[in-house]
PyMOL Python script that loads the backbone (N, CA, C, O; Angstrom):
from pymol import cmd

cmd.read_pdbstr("""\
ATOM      1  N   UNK A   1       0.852  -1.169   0.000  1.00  0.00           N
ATOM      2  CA  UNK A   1       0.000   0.000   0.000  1.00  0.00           C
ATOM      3  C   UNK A   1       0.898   1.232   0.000  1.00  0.00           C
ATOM      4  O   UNK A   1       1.871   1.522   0.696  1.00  0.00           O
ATOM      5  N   UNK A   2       0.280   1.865  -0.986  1.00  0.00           N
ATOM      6  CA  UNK A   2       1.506   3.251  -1.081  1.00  0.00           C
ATOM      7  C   UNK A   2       0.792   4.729   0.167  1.00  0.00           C
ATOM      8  O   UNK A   2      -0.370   4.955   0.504  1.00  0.00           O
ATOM      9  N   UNK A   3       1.887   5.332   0.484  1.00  0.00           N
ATOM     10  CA  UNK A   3       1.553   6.540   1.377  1.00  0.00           C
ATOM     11  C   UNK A   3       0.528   6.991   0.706  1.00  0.00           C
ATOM     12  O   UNK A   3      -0.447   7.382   1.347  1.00  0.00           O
ATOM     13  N   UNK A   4       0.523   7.014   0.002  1.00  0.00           N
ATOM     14  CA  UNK A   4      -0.647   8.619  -0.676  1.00  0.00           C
ATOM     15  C   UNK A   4      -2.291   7.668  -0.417  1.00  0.00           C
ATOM     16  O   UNK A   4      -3.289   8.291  -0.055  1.00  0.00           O
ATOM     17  N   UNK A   5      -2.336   6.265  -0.645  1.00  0.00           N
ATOM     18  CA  UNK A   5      -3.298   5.655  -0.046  1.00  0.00           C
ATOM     19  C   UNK A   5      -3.381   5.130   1.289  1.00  0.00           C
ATOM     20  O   UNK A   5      -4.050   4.152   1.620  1.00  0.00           O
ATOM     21  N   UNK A   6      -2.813   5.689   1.877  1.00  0.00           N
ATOM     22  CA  UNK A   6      -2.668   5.439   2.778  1.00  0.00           C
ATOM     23  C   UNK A   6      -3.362   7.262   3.722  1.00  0.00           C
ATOM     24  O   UNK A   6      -4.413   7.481   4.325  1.00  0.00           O
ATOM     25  N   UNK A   7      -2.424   7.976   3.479  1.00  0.00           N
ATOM     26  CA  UNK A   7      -2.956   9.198   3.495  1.00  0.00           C
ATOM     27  C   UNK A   7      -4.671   9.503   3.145  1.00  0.00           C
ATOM     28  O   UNK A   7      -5.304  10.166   3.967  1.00  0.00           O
ATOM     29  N   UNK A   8      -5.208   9.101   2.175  1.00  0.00           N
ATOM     30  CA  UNK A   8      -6.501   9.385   1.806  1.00  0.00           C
ATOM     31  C   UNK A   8      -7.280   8.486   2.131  1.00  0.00           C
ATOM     32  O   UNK A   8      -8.478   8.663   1.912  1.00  0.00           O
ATOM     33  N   UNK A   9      -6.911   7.491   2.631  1.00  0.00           N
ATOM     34  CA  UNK A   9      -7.785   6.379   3.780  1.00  0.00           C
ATOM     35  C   UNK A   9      -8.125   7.293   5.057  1.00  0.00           C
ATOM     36  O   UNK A   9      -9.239   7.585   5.492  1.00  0.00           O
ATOM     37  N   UNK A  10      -6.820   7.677   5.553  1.00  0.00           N
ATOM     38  CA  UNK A  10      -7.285   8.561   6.865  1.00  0.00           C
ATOM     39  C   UNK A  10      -7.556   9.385   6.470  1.00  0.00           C
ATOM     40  O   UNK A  10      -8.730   9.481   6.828  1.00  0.00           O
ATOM     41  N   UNK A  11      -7.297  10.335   5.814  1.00  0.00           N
ATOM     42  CA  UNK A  11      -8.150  11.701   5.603  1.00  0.00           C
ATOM     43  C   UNK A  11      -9.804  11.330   5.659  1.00  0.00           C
ATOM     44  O   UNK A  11     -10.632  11.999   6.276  1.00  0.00           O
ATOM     45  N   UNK A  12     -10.119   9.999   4.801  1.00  0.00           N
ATOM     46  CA  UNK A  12     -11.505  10.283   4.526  1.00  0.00           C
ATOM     47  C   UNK A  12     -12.273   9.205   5.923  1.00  0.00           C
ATOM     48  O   UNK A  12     -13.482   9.313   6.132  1.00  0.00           O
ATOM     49  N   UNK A  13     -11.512   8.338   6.674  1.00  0.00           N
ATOM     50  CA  UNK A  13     -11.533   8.184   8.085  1.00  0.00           C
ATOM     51  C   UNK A  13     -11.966   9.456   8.973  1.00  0.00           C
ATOM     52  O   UNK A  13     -12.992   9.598   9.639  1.00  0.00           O
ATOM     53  N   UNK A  14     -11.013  10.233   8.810  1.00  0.00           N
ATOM     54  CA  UNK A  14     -11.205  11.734  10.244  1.00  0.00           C
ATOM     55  C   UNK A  14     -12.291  11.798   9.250  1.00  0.00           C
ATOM     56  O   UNK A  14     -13.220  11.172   9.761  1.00  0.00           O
ATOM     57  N   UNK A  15     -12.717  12.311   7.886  1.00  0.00           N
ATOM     58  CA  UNK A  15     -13.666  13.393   7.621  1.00  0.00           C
ATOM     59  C   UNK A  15     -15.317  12.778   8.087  1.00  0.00           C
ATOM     60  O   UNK A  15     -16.222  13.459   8.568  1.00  0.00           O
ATOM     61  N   UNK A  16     -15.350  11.254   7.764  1.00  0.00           N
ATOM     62  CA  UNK A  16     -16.131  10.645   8.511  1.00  0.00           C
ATOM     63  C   UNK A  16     -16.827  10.492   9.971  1.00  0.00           C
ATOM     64  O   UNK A  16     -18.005  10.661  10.284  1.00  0.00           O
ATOM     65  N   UNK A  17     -15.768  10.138  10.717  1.00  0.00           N
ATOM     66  CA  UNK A  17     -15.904  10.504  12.160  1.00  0.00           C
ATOM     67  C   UNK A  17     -16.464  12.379  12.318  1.00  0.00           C
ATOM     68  O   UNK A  17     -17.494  12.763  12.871  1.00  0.00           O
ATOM     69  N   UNK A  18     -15.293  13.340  11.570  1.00  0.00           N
ATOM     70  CA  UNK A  18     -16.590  15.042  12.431  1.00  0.00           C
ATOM     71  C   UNK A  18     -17.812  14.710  11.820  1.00  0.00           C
ATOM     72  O   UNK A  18     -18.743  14.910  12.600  1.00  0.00           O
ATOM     73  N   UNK A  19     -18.260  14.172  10.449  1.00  0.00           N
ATOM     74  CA  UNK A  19     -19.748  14.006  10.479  1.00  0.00           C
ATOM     75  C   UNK A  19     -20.657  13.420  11.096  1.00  0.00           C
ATOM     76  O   UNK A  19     -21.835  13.764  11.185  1.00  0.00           O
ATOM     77  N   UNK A  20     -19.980  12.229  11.686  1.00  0.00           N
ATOM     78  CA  UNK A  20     -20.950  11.659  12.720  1.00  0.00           C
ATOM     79  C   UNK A  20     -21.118  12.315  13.795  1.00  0.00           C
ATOM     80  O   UNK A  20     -22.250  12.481  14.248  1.00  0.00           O
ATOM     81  N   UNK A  21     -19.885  12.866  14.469  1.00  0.00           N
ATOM     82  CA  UNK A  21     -20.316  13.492  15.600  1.00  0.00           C
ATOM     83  C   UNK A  21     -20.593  15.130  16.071  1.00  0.00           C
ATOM     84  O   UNK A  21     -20.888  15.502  17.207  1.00  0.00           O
ATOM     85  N   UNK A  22     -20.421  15.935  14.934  1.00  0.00           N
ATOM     86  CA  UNK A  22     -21.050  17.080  14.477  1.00  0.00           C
ATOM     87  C   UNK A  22     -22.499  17.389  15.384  1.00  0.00           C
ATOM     88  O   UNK A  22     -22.729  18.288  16.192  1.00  0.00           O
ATOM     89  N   UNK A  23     -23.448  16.155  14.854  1.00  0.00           N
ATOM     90  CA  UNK A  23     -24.479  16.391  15.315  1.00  0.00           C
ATOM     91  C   UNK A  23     -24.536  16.581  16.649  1.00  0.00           C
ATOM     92  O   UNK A  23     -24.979  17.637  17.101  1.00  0.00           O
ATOM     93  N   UNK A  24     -24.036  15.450  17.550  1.00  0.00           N
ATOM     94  CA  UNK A  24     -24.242  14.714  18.825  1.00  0.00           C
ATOM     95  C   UNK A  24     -23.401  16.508  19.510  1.00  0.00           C
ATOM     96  O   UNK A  24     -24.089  17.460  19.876  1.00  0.00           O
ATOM     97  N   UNK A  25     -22.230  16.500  19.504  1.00  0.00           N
ATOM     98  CA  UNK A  25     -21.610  17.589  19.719  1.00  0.00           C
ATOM     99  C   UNK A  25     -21.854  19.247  19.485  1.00  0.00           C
ATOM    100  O   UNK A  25     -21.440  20.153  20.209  1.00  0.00           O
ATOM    101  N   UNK A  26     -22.515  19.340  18.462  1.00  0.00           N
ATOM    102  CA  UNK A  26     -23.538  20.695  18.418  1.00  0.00           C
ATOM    103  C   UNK A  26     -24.786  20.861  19.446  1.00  0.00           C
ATOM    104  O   UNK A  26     -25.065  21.805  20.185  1.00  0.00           O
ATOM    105  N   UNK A  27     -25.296  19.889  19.283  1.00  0.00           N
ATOM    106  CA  UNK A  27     -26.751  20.100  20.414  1.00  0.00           C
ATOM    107  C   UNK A  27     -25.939  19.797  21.699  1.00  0.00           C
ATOM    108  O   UNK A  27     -25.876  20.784  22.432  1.00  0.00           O
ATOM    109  N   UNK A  28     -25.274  18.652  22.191  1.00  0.00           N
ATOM    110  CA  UNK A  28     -24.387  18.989  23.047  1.00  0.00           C
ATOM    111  C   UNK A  28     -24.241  20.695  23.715  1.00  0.00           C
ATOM    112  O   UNK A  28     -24.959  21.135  24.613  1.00  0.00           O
ATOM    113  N   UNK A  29     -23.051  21.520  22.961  1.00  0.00           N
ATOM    114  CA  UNK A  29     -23.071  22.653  22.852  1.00  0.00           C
ATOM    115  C   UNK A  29     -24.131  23.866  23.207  1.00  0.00           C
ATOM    116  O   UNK A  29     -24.101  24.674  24.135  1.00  0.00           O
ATOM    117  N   UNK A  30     -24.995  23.713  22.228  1.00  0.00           N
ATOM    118  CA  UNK A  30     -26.127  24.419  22.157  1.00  0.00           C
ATOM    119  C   UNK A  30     -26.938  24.228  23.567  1.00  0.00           C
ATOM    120  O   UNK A  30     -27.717  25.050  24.048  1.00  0.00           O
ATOM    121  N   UNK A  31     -26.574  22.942  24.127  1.00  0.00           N
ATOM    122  CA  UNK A  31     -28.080  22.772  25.760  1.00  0.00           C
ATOM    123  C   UNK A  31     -27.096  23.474  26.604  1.00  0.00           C
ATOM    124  O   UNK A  31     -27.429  24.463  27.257  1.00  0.00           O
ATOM    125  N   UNK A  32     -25.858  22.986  26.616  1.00  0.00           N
ATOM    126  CA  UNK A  32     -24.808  23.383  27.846  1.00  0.00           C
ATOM    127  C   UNK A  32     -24.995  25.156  27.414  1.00  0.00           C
ATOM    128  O   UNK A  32     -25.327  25.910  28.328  1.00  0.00           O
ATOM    129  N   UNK A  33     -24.858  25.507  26.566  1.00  0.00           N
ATOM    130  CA  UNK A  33     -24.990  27.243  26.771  1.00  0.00           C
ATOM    131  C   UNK A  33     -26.480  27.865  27.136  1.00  0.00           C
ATOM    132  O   UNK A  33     -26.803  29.002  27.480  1.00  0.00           O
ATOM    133  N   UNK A  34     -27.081  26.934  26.971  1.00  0.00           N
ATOM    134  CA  UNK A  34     -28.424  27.400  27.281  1.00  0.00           C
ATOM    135  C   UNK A  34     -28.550  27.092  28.637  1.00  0.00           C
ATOM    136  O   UNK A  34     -29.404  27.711  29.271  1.00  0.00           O
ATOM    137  N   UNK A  35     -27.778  26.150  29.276  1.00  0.00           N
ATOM    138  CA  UNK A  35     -28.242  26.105  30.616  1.00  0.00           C
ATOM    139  C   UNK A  35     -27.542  26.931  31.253  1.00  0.00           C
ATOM    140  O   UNK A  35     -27.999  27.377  32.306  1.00  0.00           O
ATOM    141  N   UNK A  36     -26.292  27.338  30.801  1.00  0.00           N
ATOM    142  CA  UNK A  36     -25.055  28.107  31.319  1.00  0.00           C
ATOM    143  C   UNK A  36     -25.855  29.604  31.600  1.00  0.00           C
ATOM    144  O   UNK A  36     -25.926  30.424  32.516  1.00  0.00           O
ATOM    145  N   UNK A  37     -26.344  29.445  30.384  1.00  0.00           N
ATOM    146  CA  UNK A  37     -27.003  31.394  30.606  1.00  0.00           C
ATOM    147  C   UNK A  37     -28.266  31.272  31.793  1.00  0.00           C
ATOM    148  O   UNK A  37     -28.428  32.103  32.687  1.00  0.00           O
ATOM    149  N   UNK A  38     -28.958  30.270  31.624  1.00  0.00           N
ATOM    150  CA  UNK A  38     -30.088  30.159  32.499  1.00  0.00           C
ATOM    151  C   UNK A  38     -29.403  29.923  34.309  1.00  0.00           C
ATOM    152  O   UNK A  38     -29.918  30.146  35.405  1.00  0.00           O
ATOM    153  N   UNK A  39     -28.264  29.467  33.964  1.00  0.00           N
ATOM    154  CA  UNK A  39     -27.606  29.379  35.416  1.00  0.00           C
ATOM    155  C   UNK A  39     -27.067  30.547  35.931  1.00  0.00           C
ATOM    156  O   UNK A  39     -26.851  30.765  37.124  1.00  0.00           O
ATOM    157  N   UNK A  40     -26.761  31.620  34.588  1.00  0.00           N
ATOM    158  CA  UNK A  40     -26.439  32.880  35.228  1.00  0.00           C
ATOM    159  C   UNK A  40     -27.468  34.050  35.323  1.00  0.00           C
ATOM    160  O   UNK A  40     -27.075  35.093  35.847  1.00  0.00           O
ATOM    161  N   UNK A  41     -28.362  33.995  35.003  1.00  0.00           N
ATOM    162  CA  UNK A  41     -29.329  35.065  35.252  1.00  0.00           C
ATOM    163  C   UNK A  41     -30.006  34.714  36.460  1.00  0.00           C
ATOM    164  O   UNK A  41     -30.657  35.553  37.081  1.00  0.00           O
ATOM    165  N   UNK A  42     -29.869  33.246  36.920  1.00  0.00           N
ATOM    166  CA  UNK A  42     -30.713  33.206  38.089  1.00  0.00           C
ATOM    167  C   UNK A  42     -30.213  32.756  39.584  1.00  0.00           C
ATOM    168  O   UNK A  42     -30.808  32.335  40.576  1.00  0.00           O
ATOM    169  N   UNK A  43     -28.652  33.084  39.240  1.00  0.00           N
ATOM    170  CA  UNK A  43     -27.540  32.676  40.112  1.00  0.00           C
ATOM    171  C   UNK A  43     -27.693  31.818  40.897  1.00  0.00           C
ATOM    172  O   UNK A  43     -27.861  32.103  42.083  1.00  0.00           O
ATOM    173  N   UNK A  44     -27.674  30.126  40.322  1.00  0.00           N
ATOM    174  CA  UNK A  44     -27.548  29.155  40.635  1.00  0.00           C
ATOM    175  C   UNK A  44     -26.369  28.549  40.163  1.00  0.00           C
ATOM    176  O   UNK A  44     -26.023  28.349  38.999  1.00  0.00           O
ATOM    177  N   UNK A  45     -25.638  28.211  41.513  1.00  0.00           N
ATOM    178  CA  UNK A  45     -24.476  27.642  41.554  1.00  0.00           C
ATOM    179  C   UNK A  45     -24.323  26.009  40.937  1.00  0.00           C
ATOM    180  O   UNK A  45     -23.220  25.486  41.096  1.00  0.00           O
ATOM    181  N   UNK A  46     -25.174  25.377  40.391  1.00  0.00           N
ATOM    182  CA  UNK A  46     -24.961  23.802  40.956  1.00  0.00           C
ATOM    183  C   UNK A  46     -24.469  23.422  39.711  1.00  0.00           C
ATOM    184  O   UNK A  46     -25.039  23.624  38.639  1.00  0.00           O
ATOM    185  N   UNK A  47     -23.565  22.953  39.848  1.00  0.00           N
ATOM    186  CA  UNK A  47     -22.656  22.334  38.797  1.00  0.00           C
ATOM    187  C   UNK A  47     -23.084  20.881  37.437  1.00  0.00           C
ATOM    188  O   UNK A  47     -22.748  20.634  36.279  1.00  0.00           O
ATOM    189  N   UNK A  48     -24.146  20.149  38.672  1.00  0.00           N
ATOM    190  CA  UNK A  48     -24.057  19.208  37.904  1.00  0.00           C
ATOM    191  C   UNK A  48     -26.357  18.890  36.956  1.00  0.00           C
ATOM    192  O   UNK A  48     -27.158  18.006  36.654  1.00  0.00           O
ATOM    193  N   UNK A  49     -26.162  20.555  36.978  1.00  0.00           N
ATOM    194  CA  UNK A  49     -27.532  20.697  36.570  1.00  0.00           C
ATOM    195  C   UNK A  49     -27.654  20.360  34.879  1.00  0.00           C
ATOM    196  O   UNK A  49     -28.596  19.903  34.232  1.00  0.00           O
ATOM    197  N   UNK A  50     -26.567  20.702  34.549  1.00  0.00           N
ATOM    198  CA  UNK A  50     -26.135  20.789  32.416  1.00  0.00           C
ATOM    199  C   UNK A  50     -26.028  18.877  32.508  1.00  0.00           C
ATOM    200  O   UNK A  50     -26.224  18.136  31.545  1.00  0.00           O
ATOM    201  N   UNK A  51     -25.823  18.618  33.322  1.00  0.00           N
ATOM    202  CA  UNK A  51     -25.964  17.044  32.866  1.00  0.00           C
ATOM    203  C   UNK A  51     -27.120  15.978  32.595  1.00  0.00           C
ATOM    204  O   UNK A  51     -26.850  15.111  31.764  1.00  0.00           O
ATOM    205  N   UNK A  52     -28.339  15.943  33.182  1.00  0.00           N
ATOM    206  CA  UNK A  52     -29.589  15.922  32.538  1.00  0.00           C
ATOM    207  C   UNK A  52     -30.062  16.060  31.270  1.00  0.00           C
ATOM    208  O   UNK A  52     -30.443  15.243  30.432  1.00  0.00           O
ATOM    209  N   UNK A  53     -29.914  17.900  31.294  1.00  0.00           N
ATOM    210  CA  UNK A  53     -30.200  18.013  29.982  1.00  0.00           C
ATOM    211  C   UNK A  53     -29.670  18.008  29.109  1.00  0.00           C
ATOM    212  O   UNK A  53     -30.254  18.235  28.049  1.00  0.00           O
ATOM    213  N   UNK A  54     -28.119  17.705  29.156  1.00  0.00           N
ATOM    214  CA  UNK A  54     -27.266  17.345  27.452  1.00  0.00           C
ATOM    215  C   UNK A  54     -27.635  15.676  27.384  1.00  0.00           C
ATOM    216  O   UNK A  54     -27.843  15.198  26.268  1.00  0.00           O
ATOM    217  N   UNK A  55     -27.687  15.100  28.173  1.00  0.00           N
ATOM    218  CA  UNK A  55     -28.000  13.508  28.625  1.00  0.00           C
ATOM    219  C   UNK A  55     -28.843  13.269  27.608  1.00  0.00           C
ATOM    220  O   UNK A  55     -28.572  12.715  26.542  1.00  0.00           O
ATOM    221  N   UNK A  56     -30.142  13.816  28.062  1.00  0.00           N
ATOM    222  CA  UNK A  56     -31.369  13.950  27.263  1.00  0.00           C
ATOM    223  C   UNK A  56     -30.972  14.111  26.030  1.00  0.00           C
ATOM    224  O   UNK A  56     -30.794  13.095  25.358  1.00  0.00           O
ATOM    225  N   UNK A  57     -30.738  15.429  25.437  1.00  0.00           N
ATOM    226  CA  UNK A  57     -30.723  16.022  24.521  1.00  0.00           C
ATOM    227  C   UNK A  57     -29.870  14.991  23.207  1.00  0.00           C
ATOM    228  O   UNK A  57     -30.200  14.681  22.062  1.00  0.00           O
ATOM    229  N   UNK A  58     -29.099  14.799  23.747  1.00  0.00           N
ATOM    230  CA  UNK A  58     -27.947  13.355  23.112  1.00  0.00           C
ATOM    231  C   UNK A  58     -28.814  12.270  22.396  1.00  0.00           C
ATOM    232  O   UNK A  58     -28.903  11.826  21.251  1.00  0.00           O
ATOM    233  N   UNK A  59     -29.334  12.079  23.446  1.00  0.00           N
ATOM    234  CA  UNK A  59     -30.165  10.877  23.523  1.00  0.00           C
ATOM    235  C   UNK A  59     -31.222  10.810  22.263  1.00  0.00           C
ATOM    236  O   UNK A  59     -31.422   9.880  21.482  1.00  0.00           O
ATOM    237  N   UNK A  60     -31.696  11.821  22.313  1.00  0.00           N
ATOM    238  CA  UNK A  60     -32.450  12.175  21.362  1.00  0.00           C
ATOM    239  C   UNK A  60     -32.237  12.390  20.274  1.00  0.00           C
ATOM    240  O   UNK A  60     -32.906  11.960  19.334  1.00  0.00           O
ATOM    241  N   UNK A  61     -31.199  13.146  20.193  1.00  0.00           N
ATOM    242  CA  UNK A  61     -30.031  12.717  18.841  1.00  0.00           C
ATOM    243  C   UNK A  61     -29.932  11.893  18.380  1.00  0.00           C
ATOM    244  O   UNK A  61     -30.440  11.686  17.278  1.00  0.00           O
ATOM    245  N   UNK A  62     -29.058  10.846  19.176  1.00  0.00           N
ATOM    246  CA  UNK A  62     -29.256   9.722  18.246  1.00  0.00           C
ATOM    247  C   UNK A  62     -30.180   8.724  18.474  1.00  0.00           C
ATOM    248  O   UNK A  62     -30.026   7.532  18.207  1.00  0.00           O
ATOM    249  N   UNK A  63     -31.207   9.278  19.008  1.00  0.00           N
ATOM    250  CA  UNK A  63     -32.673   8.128  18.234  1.00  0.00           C
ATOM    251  C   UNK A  63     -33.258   8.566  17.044  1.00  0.00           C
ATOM    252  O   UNK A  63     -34.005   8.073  16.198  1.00  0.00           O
ATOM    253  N   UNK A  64     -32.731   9.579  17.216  1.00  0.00           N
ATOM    254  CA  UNK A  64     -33.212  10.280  15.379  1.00  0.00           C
ATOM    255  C   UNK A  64     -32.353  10.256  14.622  1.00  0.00           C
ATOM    256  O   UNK A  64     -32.565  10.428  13.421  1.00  0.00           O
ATOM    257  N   UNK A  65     -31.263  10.057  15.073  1.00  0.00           N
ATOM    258  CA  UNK A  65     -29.965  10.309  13.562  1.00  0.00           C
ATOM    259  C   UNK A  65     -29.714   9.164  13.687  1.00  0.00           C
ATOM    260  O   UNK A  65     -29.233   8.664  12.669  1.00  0.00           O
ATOM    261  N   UNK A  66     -29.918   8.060  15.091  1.00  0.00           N
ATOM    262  CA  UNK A  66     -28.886   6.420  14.562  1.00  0.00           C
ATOM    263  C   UNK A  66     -28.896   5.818  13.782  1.00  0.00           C
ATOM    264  O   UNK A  66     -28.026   4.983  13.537  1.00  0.00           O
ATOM    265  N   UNK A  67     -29.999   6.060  13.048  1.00  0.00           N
ATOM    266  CA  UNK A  67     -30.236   4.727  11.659  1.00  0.00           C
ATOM    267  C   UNK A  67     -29.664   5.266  10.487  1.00  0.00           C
ATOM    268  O   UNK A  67     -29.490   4.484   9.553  1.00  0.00           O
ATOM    269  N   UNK A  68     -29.248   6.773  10.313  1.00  0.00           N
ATOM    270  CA  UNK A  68     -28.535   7.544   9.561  1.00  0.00           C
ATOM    271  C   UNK A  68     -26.749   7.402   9.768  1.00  0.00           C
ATOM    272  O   UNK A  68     -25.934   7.164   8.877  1.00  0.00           O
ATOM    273  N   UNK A  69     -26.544   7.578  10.876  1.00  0.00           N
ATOM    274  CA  UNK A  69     -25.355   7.595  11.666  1.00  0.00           C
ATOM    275  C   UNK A  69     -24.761   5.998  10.970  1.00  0.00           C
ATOM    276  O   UNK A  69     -23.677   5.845  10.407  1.00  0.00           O
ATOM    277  N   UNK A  70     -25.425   5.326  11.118  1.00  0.00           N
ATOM    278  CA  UNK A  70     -24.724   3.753  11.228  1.00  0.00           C
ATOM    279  C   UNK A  70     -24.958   3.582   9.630  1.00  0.00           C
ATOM    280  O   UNK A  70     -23.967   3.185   9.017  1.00  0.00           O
ATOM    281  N   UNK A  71     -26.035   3.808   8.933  1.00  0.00           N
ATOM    282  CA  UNK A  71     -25.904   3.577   7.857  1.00  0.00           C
ATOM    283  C   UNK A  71     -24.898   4.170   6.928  1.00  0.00           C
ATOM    284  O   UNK A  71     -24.300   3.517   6.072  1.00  0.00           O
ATOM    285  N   UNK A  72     -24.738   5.529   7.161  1.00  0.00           N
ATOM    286  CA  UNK A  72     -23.212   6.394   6.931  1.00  0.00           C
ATOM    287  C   UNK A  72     -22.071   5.387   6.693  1.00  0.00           C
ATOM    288  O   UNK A  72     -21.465   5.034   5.681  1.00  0.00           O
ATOM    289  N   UNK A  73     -21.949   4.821   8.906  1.00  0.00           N
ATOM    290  CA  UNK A  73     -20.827   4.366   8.999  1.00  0.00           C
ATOM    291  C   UNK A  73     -20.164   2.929   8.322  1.00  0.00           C
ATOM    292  O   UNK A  73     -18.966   2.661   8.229  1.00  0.00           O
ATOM    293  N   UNK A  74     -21.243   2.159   7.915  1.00  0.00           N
ATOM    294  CA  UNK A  74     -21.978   0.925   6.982  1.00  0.00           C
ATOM    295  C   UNK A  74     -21.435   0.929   6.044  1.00  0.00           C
ATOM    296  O   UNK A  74     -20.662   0.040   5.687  1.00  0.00           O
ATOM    297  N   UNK A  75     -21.807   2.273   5.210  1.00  0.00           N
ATOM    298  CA  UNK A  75     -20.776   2.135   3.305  1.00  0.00           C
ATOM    299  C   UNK A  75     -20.271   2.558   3.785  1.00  0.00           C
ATOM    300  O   UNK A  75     -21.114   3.454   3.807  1.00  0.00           O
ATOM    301  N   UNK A  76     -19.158   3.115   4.651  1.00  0.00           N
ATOM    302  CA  UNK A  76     -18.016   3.847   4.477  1.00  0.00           C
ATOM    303  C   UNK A  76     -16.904   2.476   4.482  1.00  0.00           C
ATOM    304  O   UNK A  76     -15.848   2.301   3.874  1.00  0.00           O
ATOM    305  N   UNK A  77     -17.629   1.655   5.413  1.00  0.00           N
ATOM    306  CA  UNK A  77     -16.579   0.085   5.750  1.00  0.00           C
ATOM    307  C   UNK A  77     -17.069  -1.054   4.625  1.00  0.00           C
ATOM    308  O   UNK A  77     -16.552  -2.171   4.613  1.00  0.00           O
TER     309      UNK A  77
END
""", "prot")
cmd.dss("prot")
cmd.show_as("cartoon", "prot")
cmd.util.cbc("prot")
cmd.orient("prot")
């Protein structure tokens, strides 16, 4: 196997993997700042309140994207 295929195996490896987890990791993102702001306007200290709702939020993700997600990951292998 020559470098350059070797090289464009992984390239299109990583480019695979941020698409799968793009999703999961944006809404991720998106709950934790939403709880972050909601934790600061109403000055509540508790640390482990953003964990619930990214939990959730995840979750939900991929019950809606898994059959997409895996089928992706399916032809790519």
């Amino acid at each position: 196997m020559l470098i350059g295929q070797i090289v464009s195996l992984m390239r299109s490896g990583v480019q695979e993997i941020i698409v799968l987890v793009a999703p999961v990791l944006g809404v991720a993102l998106i709950i934790g700042l939403i709880v972050a702001i909601f934790q600061a306007t109403t000055s509540i200290q508790e640390q482990t309140l953003t964990f619930l709702p990214k939990l959730l939020a995840i979750l939900i993700v991929l019950a809606l994207l898994g059959g997409t997600m895996f089928a992706s990951l399916r032809d790519y292998t």
